[in-house]
N, C-alpha and C positions, 0 to 999 in steps of 0.2 A: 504494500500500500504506500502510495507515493506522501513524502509529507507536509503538512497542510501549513497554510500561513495565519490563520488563525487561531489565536491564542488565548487563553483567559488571562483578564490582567489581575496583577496583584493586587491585594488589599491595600495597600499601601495608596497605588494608582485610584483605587472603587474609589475608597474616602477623600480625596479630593474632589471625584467628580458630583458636583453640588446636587444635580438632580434627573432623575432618571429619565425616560421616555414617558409622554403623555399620550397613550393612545383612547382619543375619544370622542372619533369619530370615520364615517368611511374615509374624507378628506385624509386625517392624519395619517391612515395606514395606506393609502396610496403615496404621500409623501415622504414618508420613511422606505419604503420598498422602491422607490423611482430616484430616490438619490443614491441606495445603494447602485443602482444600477448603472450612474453618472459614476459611482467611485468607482464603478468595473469597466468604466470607460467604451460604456453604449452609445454606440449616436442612431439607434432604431428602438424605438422605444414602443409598446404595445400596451393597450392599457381597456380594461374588460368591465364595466361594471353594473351587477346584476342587484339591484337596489330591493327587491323585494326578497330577495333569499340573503342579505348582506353578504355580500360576496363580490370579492375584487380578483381579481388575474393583472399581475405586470410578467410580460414576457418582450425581455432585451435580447440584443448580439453582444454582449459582453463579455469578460475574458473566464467568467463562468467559473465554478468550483469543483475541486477533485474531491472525489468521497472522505476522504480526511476531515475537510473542511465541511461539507456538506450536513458531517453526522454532528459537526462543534457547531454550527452557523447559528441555533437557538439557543445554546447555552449560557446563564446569566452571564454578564461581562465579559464577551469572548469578540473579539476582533482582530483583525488584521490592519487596522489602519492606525493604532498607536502600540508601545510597545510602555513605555516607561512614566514618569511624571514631568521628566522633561517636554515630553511630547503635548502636554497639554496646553502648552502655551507656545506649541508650533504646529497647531491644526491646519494642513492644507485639501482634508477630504470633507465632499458634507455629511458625513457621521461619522463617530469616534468612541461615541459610548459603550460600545457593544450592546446596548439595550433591547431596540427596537425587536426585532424580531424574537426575543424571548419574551418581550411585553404584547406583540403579538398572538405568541403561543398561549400564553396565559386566558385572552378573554376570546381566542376561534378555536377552529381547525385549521391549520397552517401545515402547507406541504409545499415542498421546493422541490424542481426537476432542473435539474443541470445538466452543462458536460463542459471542461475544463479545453480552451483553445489548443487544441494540436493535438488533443488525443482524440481516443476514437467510441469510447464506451461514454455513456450518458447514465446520470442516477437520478433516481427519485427517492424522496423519503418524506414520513409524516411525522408529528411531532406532535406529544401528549402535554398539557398546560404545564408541565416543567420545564419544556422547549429539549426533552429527550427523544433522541430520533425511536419509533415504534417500529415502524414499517421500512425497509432502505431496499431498493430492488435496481436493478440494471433496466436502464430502456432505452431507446432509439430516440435522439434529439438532437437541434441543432447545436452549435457551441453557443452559448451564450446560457440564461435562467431564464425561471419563469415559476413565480412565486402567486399562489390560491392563501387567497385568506377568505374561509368561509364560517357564512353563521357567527358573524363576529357579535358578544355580548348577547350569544344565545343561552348560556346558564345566568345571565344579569340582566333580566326583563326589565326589572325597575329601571336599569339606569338606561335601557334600550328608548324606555316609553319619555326620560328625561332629555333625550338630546332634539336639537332640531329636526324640523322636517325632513320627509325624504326631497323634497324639490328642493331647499336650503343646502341639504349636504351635498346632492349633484351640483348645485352651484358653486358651491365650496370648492367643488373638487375638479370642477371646471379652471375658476381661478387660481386652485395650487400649479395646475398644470401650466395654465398661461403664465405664470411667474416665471417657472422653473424654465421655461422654454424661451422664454425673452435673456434670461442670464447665461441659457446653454441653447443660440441659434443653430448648431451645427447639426442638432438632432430632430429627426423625424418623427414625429408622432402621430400615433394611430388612435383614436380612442372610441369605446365603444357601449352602449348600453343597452343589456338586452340582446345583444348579438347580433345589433342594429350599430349603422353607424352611427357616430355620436359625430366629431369633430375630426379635422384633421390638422399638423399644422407643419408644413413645407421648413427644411431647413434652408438655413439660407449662413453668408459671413458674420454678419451681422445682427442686431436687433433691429435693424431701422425696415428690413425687409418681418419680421415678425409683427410689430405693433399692431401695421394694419391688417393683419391676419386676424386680431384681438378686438380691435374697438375699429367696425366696420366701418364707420362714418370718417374715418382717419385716410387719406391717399400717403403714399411712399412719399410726393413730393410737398408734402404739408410737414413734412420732418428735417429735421438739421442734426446731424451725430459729429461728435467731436469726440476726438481720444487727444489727450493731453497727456505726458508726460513729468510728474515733479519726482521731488526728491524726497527720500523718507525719511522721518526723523529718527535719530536715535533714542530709544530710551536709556541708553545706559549712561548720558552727557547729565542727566541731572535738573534737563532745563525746563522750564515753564511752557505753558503751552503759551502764553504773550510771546516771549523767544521764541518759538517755534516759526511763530505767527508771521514772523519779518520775513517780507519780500526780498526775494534774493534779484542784487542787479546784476548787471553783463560784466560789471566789478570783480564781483564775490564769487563767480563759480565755479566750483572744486574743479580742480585740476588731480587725473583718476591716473594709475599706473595700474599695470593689468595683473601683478600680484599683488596691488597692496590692501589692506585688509581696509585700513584707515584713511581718511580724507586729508589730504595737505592742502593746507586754501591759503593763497597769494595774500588775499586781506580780509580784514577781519576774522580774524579766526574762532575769535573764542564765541561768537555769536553761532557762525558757521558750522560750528565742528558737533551741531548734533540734527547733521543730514550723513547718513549710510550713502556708500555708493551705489548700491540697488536704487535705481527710480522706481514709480509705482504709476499706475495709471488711473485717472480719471475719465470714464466713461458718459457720456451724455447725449442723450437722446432727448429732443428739444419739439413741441409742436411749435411751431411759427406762429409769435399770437395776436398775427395779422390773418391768420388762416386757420387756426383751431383750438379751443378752447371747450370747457368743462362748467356744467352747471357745480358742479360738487369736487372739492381735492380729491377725489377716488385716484386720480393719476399722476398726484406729487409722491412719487415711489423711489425707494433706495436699496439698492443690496451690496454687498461686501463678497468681495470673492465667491461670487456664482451662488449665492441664497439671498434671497427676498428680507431684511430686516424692519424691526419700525423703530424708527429714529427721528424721535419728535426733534429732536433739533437742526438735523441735515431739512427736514423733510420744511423748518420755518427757514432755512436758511434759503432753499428754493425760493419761497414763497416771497422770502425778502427783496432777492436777487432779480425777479420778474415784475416787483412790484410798481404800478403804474405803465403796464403792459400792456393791461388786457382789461377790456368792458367791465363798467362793474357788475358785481357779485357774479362773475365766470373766474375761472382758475386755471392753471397750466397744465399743461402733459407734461411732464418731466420725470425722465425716469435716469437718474445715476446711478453706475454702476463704479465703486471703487475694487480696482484689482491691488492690495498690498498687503505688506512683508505680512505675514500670522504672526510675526511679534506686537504687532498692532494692536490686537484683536482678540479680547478675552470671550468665547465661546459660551465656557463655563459659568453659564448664568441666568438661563430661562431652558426649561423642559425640553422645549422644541427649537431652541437655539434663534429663534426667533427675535430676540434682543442682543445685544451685545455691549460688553462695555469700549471704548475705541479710545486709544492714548491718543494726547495731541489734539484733544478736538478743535481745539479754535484755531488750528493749522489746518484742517482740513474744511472746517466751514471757509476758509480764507478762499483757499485753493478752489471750491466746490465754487462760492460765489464768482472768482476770476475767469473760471472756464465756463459759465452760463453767460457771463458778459460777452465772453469772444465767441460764446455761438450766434449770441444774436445782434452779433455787426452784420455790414454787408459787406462783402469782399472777393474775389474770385474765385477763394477756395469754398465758400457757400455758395454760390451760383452752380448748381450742377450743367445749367445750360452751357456756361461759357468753357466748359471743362469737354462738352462735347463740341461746342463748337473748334475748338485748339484740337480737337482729335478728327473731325471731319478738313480742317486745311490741313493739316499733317499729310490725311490719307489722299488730298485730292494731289499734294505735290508729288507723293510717290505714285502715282498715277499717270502723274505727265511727264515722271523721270523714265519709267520702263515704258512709254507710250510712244516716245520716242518727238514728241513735240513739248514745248513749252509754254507758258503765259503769264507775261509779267503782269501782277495785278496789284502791284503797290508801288503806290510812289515813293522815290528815295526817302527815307526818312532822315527829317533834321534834328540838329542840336535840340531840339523844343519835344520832338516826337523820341526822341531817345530818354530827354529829361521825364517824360509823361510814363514809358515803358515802365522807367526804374521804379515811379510811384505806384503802378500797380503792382509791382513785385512786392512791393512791403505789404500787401493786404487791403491797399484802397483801389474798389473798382471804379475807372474811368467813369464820368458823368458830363456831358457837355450839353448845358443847356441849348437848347434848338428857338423857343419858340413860347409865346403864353397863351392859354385859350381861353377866352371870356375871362382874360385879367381873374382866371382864377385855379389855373392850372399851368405847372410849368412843363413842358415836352422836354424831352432829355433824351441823348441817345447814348447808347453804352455799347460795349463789343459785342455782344448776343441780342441786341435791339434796341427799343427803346423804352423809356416808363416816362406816364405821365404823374407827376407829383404835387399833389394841395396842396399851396403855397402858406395858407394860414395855420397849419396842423404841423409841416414840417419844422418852422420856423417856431413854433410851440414846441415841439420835441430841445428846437436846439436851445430854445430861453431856459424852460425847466431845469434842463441837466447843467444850466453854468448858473440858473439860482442857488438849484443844490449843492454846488459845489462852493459856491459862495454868497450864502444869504445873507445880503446888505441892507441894516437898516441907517439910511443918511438925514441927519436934523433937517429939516423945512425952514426957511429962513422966512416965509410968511407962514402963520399955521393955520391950517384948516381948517373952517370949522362943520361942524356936523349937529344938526340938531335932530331931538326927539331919539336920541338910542337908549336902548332898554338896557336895564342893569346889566343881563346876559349879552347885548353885543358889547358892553363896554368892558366885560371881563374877556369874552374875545379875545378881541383885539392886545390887551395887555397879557393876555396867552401868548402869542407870537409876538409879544418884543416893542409894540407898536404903543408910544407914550399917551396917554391920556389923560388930558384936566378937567374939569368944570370949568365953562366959561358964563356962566348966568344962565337964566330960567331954564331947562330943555337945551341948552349950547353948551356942545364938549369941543375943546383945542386938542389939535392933534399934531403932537409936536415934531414928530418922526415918519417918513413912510421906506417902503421899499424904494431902492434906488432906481429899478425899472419904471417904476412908476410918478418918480417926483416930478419929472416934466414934462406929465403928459395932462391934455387937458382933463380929462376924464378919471383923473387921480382921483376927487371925491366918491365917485358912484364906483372904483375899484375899492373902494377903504371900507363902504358900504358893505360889497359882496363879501368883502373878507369878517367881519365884525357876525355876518349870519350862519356862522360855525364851521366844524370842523378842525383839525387838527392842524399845526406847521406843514405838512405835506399838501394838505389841501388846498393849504390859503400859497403856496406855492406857487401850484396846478393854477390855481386862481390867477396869479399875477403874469405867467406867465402866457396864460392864454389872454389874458386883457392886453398885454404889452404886446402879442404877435401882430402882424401885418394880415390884415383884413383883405379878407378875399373880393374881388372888384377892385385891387391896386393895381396901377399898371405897374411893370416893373420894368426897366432897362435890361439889356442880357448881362451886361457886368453884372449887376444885383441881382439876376437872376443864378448866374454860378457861382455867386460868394454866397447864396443860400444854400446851394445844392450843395459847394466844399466844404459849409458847417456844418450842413445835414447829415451827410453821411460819415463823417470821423464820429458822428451822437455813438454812445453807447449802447442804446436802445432804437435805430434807427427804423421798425416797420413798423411801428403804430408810437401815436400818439399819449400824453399820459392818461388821457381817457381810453385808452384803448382803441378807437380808431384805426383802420389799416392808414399809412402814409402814401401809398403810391401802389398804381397798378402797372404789371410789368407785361410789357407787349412781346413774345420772343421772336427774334428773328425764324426761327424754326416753325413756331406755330402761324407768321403771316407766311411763310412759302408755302404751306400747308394749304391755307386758306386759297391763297393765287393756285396751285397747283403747279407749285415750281418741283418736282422732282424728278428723278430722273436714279438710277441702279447703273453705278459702278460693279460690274459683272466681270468674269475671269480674264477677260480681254484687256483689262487695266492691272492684271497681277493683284488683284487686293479680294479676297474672299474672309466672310467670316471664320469662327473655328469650326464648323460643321461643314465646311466648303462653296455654303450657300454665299452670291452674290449681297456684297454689301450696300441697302439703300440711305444713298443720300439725298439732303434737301438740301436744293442750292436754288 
């Protein structure tokens, strides 16, 4: 008998692990049996469930168990995925307990059928509520498991008749799956109810190809994904998570040798020196929230190394980061995924591992807010159009190199067009104002087409983010006066900053305003709108939409492209702080569309897709 990798852990290992498996409901025991089957490194996943007999089937391709393992796999505390006490604070599988499937055996009938990758014989075996195999017989199967939990909390009617509904728990279990499959896109899943089909969900690179697999009103190109790179911190430096917190400049960046264990950094060091040379990834997955949003945060979601967490803090720091984004009372889609070190990451801490404690947090809120910022600029690397556009001139040049003709189709480019190249290399995409329509629309043409942009929303976008960066309030050298406010607007106002006297009967002096607004005529009836509530943020939102340029200005083109060069460097540049989209974009691909400009590049020009087929382009 060949020997098996799972082990029972010591006592020593049991008594640290805080809390065992909760199994308590169908949801739970398809998630406990569907990540083993990720730490067996399945990417075919099969998933069965028979709601009136409780009864679940997960059946993987994964690397499957040898009967060694096969007759331990139920027994209290036995696993192959940790070995010692060190290990528990360097979790990189999603289970570790050895729990699950003897907390399994205990409230069903639980049978596993295996066969171990590269041999040739398959086992089944059953397992009595000690998680001791009963039953172990040889059978014909593929490599990979395929784990029956039936009649589960059939000798526990009480607590059968206490759990949620049956349409509750297939939902439930609907969404354990959609989690699990947005953090492991690579795997296919089949899932079934009733021996009907149930759902299915295509793997793909990505998550941004799953989402809308998930929430159907969602398109692929309603999404923005960024993978970001930083640095982890060290815990063994000692330092604060404020420390941690400091943005590192093009100054400070460790300088790496490919043995060395520790970081040598040119300068400042002693700040520096609690970042490991392992980076870690932040992952983001963004709805664009000029194109989709959420009655309810159901879709502000986090997980940590390929499982689903609730992390009331990441999950406000989203919230924060998108805030004045989006329509009010709608919410984001944002789903982060953090991939780092497991020294991070204390597991040991909620039943179902379902919370976690995470060192450094206010480094990674830092981090987490910086990378929702840069997904939602505009830029070339967002633009997925312009990313095909750059790969359709690519492919038409090699077309006319092996074609045997050529065609110049650009003008020499000048010092000016060379200077413009370089600026879109750093991340700002070209905008050149064209044109204004009804002095209330500016035309714009960019490399992939054109966008028309609301000139009073944009330029509200760009007030907002330079009030908030700097909210000025400047003395009034005549003061204002205002009559008839109510004790509540007059406490307002001295909320935000804003000086307030009695000037006689019903007459309040107003000795200070926002500096956007001191010289404008209509300072009073903005001082107004701000005194009828809400918060600093509001009255903000307020001053900078009262200060924007009114739609019916005419504008010059100079002032029309020093709007648009503000516009788009904005932090938040597709909607406004009301939420508002800012501009609609016209693509050059979708008007040849339209014209019926196309035309297939076919094998006569050497350029075929990977399947041989003739490649169509729009020109």
């Amino acid at each position: 008998m060949l020997p098996g990798k799972i082990q029972t852990l010591s006592a020593e290992v049991v008594d640290l692990i805080a809390a065992g498996e909760v199994i308590d409901s169908l949801a739970a025991v398809v998630r406990e049996v569907v990540e083993n089957a990720l730490d067996a490194d399945a990417n075919r996943i099969s998933v069965a469930v028979y709601s009136d007999l409780w009864r679940v089937r997960v059946a993987d391709n994964g690397t499957g168990m040898n009967l060694t393992d096969l007759q331990q796999a139920a027994s209290p505390h036995s696993t192959s995925k940790i070995c010692s006490s060190n290990d528990l604070w360097n979790i990189t599988s999603l289970g570790f307990r050895g729990e699950a499937l003897h907390s399994i055996a205990a409230l069903a009938e639980l049978e596993i059928c295996s066969r171990l990758t590269g041999t040739f014989e398959g086992w089944r075996a059953g397992y009595n509520s000690q998680g001791e195999p009963l039953v172990v017989e040889s059978i014909a199967i593929a490599p990979g498991t395929v784990v029956t939990v039936s009649n589960l909390f059939g000798n526990w009617q009480l607590r059968r008749q206490g759990l949620p509904s049956i349409p509750q728990q297939l939902r439930a279990i609907q969404t354990t799956i959609q989690h699990i499959a947005l953090c492991h896109p690579h795997v296919t899943w089949q899932v079934q109810q009733n021996d009907r089909p149930w759902f299915t969900i295509s793997p793909s690179n990505s998550a941004k190809q799953i989402l809308p697999q998930i929430i159907k009103q969602v398109r692929v190109s309603d999404l923005q994904e960024l993978i970001v790179k930083v640095p982890t911190p060290n815990l063994r430096s000692g330092l604060d998570d404020n420390m941690l917190a400091k943005p590192i400049t093009s100054e400070e960046k460790p300088s790496y040798s490919e043995n060395q264990q520790n970081i040598s950094y040119s300068k400042n060091q002693q700040n520096l020196s609690c970042l490991e040379t392992k980076l870690s990834e932040i992952k983001v997955l963004l709805g664009l929230p000029d194109r989709c949003h959420r009655h309810r945060p159901d879709w502000v979601r986090v997980a940590t190394n390929g499982r689903f967490v609730r992390s009331p803090e990441l999950e406000q720091t989203i919230l924060a980061a998108m805030a004045r984004t989006l329509p009010r009372d709608r919410y984001p889609i944002c789903f982060i995924h953090l991939q780092i070190c497991p020294s991070q990451i204390d597991w040991n801490r909620h039943p179902a591992k379902a919370e976690i404690y995470l060192h450094s947090l206010s480094y990674w809120k830092e981090k987490i807010t910086q990378t929702i910022e840069q997904a939602l600029r505009i830029s070339p690397t967002n633009l997925p159009e312009a990313l095909q556009s750059q790969r359709v001139g690519k492919l038409l040049k090699a077309s006319e190199a092996k074609g045997g003709y050529n065609l110049n189709r650009a003008i020499e480019a000048t010092q000016e067009d060379k200077q413009t190249q370089k600026n879109a290399d750093i991340g700002l995409i070209e905008l050149q104002a064209v044109a204004q329509v009804h002095n209330r629309y500016i035309l714009a043409q960019h490399p992939t087409g054109m966008w028309l942009i609301e000139q009073h929303i944009a330029h509200e976008r760009v007030l907002y983010e330079q009030i908030c960066d700097r909210w000025q309030l400047v003395p009034l050298e005549t003061p204002i006066i205002l009559n008839y406010l109510t004790s509540i607007q007059v406490e307002q106002l001295q909320r935000i900053g804003i000086e307030v006297e009695p000037f006689g009967e019903q007459l309040w002096a107003i000795r200070n305003a926002p500096s956007l607004l001191k010289e404008r005529s209509d300072c009073p009836d903005a001082l107004l709108e701000l005194s009828l509530g809400g918060d600093l943020e509001t009255a903000q939102v307020a001053t900078a939409c009262r200060s924007a340029i009114r739609n019916g200005t005419a504008l010059s083109l100079p002032e029309m492209q020093t709007l648009l060069n503000q516009w788009k460097a904005t932090r938040n540049p597709r909607t406004c702080p009301h939420g508002r989209p800012i501009y609609l974009s016209l693509e050059e691909s979708a008007l040849a569309r339209f014209f019926r400009r196309n035309w297939v590049i076919g094998k006569s020009h050497g350029i075929e897709q990977g399947d041989g087929s003739p490649l169509l382009v729009i020109g």
